[in-house]
C-alpha positions as CSV (number, residue, x, y, z in Angstrom):
1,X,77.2,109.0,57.0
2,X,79.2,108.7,60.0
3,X,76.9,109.2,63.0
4,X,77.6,111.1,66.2
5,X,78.4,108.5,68.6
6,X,81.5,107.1,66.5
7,X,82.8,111.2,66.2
8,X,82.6,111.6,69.9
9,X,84.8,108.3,70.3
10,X,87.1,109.8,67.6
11,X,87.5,113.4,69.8
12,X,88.3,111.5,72.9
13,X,90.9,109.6,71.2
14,X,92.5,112.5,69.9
15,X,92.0,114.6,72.7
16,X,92.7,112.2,75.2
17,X,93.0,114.2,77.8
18,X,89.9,116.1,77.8
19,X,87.9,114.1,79.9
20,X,90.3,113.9,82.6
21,X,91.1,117.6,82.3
22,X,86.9,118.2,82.7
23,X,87.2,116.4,85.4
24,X,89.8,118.1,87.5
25,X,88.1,121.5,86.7
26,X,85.1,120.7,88.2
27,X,86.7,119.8,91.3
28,X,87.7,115.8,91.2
29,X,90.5,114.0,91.2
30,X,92.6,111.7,88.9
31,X,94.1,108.5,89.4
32,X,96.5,107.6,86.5
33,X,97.7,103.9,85.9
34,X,99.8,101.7,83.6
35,X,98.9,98.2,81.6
36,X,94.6,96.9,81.3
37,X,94.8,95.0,84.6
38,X,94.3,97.7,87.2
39,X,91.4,97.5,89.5
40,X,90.2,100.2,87.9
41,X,87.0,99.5,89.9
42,X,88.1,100.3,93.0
43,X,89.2,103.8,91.3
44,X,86.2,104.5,90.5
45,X,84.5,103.4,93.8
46,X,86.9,105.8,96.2
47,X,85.3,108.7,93.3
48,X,88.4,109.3,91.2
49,X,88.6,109.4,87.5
50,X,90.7,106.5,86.4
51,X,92.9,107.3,83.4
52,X,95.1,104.8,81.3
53,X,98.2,106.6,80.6
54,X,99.1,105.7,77.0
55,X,102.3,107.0,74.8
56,X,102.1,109.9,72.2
57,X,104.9,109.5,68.9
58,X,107.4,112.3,69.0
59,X,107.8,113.7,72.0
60,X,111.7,113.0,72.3
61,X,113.5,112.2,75.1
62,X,115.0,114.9,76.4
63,X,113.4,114.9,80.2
64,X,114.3,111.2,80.1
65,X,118.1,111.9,79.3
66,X,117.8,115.1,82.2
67,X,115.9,113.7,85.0
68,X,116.8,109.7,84.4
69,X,119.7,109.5,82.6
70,X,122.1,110.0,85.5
71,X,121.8,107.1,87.3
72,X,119.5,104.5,84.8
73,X,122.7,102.6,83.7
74,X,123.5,101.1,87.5
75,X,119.9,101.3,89.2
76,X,117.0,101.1,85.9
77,X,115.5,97.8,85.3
78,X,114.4,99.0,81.9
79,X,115.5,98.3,78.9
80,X,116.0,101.2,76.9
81,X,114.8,101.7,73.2
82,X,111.1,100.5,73.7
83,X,109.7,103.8,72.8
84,X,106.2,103.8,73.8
85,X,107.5,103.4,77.6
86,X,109.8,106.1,77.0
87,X,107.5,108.4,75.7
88,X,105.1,107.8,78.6
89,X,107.8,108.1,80.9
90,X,109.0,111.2,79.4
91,X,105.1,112.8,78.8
92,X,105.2,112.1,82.8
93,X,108.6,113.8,83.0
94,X,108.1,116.8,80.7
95,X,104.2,117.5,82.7
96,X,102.7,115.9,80.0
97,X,100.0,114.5,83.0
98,X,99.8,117.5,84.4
99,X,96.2,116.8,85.3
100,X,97.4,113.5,87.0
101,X,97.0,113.2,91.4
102,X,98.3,109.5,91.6
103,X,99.9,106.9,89.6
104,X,99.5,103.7,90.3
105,X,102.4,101.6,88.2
106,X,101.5,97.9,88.0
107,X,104.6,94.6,88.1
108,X,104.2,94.2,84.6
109,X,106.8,94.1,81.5
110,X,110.0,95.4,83.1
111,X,109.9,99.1,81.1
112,X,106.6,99.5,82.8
113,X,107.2,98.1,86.2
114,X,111.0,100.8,86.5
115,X,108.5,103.1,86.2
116,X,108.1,103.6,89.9
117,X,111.7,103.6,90.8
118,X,112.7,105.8,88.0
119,X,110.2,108.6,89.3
120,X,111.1,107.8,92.6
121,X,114.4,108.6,91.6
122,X,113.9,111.7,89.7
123,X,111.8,113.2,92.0
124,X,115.1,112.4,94.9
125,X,117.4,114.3,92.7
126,X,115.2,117.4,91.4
127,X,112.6,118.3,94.5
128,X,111.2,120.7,92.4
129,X,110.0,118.4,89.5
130,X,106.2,117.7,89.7
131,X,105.0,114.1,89.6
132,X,101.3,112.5,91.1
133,X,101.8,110.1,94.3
134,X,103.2,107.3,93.3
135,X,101.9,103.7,94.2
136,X,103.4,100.5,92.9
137,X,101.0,97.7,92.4
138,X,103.0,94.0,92.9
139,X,102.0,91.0,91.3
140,X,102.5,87.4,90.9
141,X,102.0,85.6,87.7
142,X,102.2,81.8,88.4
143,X,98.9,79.8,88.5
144,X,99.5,78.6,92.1
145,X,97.2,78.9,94.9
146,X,99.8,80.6,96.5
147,X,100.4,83.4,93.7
148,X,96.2,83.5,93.9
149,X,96.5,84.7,98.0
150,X,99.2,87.1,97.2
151,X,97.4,89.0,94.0
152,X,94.3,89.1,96.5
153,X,96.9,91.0,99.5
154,X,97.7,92.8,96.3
155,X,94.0,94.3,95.6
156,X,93.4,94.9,99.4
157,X,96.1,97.4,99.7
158,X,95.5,99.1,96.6
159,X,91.8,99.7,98.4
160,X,93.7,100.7,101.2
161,X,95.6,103.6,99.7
162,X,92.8,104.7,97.7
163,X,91.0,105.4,100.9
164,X,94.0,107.1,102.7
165,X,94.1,108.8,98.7
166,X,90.2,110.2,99.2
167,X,90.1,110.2,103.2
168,X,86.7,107.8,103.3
169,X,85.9,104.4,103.0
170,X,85.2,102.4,100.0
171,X,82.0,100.9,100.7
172,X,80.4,97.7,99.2
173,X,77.4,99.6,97.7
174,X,80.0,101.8,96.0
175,X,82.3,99.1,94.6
176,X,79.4,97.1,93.3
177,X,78.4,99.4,91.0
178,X,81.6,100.0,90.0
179,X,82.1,96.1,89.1
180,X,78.1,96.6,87.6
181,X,79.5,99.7,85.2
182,X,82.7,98.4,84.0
183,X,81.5,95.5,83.2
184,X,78.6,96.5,81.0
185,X,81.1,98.4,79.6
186,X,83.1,95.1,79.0
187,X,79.9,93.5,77.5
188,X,79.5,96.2,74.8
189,X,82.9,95.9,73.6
190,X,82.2,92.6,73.3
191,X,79.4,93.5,71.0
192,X,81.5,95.6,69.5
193,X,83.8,92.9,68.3
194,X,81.1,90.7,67.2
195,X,80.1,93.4,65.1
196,X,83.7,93.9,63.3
197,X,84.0,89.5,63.1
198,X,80.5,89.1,61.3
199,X,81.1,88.9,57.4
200,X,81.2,91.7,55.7
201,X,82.9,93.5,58.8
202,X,80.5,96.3,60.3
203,X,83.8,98.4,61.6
204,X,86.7,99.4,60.4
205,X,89.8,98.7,62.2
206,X,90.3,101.9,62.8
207,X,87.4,102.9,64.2
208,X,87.3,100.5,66.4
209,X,90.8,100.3,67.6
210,X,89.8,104.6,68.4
211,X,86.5,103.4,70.0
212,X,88.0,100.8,72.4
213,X,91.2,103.3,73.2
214,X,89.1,106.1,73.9
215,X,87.3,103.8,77.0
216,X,90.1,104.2,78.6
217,X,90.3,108.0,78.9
218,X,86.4,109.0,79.8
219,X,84.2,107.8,83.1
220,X,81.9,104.3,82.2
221,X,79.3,106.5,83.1
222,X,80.0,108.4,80.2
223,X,81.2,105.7,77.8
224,X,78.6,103.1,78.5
225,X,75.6,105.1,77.0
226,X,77.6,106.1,74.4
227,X,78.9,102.7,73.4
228,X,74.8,101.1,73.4
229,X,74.1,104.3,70.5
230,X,77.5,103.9,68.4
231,X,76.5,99.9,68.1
232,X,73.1,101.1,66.7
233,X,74.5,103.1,64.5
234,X,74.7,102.5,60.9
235,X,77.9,100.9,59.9
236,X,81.1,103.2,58.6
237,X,81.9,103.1,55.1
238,X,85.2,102.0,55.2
239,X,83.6,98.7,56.9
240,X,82.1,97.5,53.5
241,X,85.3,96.4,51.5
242,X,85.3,93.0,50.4
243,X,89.0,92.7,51.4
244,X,90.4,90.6,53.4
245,X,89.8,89.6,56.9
246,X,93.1,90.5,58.9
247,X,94.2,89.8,62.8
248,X,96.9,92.2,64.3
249,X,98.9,91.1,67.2
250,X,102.5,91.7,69.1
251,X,102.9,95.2,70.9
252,X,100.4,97.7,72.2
253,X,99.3,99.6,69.7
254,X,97.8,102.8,70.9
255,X,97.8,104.7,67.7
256,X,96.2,104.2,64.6
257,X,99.0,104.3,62.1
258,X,99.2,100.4,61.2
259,X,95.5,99.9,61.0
260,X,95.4,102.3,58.5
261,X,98.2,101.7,56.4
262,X,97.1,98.3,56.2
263,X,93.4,99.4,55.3
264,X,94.8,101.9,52.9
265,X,95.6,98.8,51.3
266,X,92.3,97.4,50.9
267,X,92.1,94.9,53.8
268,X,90.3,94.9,57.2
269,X,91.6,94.6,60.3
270,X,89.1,92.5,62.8
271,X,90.4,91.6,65.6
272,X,93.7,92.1,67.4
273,X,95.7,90.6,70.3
274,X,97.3,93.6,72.2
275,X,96.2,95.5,75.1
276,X,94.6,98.3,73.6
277,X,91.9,96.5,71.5
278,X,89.6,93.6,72.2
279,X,91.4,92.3,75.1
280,X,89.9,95.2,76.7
281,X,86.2,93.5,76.5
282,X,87.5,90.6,78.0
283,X,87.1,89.4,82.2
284,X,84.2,90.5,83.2
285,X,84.1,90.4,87.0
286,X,81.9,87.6,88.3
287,X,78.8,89.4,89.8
288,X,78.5,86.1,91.7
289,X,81.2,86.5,94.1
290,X,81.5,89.3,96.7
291,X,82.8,92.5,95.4
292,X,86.5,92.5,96.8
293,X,86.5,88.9,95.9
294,X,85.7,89.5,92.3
295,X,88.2,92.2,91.9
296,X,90.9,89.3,92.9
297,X,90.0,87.1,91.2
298,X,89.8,89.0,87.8
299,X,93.6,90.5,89.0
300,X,94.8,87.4,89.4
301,X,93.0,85.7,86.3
302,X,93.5,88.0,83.7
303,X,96.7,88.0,82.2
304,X,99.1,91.5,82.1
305,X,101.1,92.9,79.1
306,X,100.7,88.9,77.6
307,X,102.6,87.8,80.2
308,X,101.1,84.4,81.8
309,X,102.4,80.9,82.6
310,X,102.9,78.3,81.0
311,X,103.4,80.6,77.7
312,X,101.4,77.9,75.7
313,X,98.3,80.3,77.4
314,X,99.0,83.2,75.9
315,X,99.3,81.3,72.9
316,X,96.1,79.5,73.2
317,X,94.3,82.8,73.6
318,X,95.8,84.5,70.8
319,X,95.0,81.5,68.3
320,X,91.2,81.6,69.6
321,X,91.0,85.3,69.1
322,X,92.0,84.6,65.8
323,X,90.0,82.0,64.8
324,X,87.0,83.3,66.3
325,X,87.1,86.3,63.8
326,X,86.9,83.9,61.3
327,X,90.7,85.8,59.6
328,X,92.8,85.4,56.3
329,X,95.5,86.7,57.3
330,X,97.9,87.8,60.5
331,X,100.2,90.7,61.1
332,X,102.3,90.1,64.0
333,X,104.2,93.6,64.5
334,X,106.6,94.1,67.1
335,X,108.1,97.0,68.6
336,X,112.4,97.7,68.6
337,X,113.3,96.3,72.5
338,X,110.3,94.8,72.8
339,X,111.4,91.7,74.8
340,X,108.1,90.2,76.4
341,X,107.3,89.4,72.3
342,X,110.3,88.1,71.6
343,X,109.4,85.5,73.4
344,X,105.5,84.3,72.4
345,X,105.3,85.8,68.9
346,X,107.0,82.9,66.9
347,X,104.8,80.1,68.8
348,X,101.8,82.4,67.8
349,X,102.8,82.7,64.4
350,X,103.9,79.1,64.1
351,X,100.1,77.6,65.7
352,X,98.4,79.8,63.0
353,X,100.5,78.9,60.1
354,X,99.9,75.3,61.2
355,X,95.9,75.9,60.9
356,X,96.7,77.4,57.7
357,X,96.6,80.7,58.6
358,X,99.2,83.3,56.7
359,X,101.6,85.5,58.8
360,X,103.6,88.6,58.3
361,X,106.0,88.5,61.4
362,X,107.4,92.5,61.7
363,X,110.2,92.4,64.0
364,X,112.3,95.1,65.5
365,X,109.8,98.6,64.4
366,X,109.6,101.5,65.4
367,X,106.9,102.8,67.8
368,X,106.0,105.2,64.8
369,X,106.9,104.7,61.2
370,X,108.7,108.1,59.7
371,X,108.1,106.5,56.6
372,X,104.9,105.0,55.9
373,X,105.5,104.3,52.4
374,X,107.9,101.7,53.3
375,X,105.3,100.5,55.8
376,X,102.3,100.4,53.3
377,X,104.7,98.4,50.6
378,X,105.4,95.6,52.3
379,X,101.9,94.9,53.7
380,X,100.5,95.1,50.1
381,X,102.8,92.5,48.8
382,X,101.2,90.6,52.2
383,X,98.1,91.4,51.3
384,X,98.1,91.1,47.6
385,X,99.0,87.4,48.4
386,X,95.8,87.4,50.3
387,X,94.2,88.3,47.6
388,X,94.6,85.9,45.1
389,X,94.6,83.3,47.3
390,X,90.9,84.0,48.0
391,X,90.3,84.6,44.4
């Protein structure tokens, strides 16, 4: 029987706004933000509701092609056709966030990062569309002392802004336990993946895939109690197959529509290397080092839309993740325009192959399949290959 813990996870993921919209009615405010490397401590710390902005399929492109289209060809850094950027961007043009004071958009994978100029620039041409304050987080990604000082200038102003954003102070007490709830949040998602690698599985992709999303749109005050009953809980039943073991990895996948075609086809998906699944468990802040200093660190440490130097890191990582959940198989799914996985995904697939490790490398699909059959086909023939080999 599926218990209550996992079925509040499942509304919030649904309804992924309804935390967010609780909030505002009850007099707070929201601060919306791109990519899993915010500070989202210091969010919480001026006493605004962070909220992770994802995409939703099917919401067109019309406000995009109104409010954007007019001058993205000489000024956009974007590269058009990644859909899941487009439909956030066009959710944010269409009042999709309504609910949303700020936005804070992170130097991440260039469709994320033209964010802030694109809106910028929308907002010039049609005063009367409404958009949240705008903030644009910078970033460095090299390894170099010097990149290290810059991504700490980085977090300072954020905390600046937030406090010209509430109109007080962050103070130390309050950023501490920030840091202290986040990452106890971060220490039960690790759980949480422990769970789905032990043999059987105790989770099904799915579920967990809703449970780690749906962090992202609720208060840690909220989630963390939540999270200690669901990992109590008695396992789902999907969790029980015998199937086997797969790893999903490429771009963000913030729906469940792969994870489910591919258990519909008897296997188990458990673990993943995007942003919206186990990575999310992953940096705690050090509670050794002062609490600004912790926050910079982590910003600086902990890699942004797989982006990181030398790439042989991100490879690294995604090969540990993988072995550590002890997989058969890998699914490495990547999105039409997706250029930042262009780049790592055939190292990644080649270093697993190598340890014997089978891949199904996806290239070039959409951010949602309009035929699923297809879909489902090709990962049982994958699958079924699985299959025997175990047998």
């Amino acid at each position: 029987m599926m218990g209550a813990a996992l079925e509040t996870f499942r509304e919030w993921y649904q309804q992924r706004d309804g935390a967010a919209r609780a909030w505002k009615q009850q007099g707070g405010r929201v601060v919306g933000y791109l990519c899993d490397n915010v500070p989202e401590e210091l969010i919480l710390a001026a006493g605004f509701l962070p909220y992770r902005l994802s995409a939703r399929p099917g919401v067109g492109s019309e406000a995009i092609e109104q409010y954007v289209g007019p001058f993205a060809a000489p000024f956009s850094a974007r590269n058009r056709g990644v859909a899941f950027t487009d439909a956030m961007l066009n959710l944010l043009l269409s009042n999709g966030f309504d609910f949303l004071d700020y936005l804070i958009v992170p130097h991440t994978r260039k469709t994320i990062q033209a964010f802030y100029r694109e809106l910028s620039l929308a907002r010039e041409a049609s005063p009367d569309l409404t958009l949240p304050e705008l903030y644009y987080l910078d970033r460095a990604y090299t390894p170099f002392y010097t990149s290290e000082v810059f991504n700490r200038r980085c977090v300072l102003d954020l905390r600046t802004t937030l406090e010209r954003w509430s109109g007080a102070p962050i103070t130390d007490v309050a950023l501490e336990a920030a840091i202290a709830s986040t990452n106890r949040r971060r220490e039960l998602l690790q759980r949480l993946a422990t769970q789905r690698a032990a043999n059987p599985p105790r989770w099904s992709g799915v579920d967990a895939l809703q449970v780690i999303g749906a962090c992202a749109f609720a208060h840690p005050d909220e989630v963390n109690p939540l999270l200690e009953r669901l990992l109590d809980e008695d396992p789902t039943e999907a969790a029980a197959r015998p199937g086997p073991r797969l790893f999903v990895a490429g771009s963000p996948l913030d729906h469940t529509q792969l994870y489910q075609a591919i258990e519909d086809c008897g296997a188990t998906v458990v673990a993943e290397d995007h942003c919206w699944g186990n990575r999310c468990g992953e940096f705690p802040i050090d509670p050794a080092l002062p609490a600004v200093e912790g926050l910079a660190d982590r910003f600086h440490r902990k890699p942004a839309c797989s982006i990181d130097f030398p790439m042989q890191r991100v490879v690294d990582r995604c090969m540990g993740r993988a072995q550590a959940a002890s997989v058969d198989g890998a699914i490495f799914y990547v999105f039409e325009g997706d250029g930042v996985h262009v780049w790592d995904t055939p190292d990644e697939v080649a270093a697993l192959e190598a340890r014997n490790v089978p891949c199904l490398y996806l290239k070039q699909q959409p951010y949602w399949s309009d035929d699923p059959e297809s879909l489902r086909a090709t990962l049982r023939d994958f699958i079924g290959t699985l299959e025997k080999a175990k047998a």
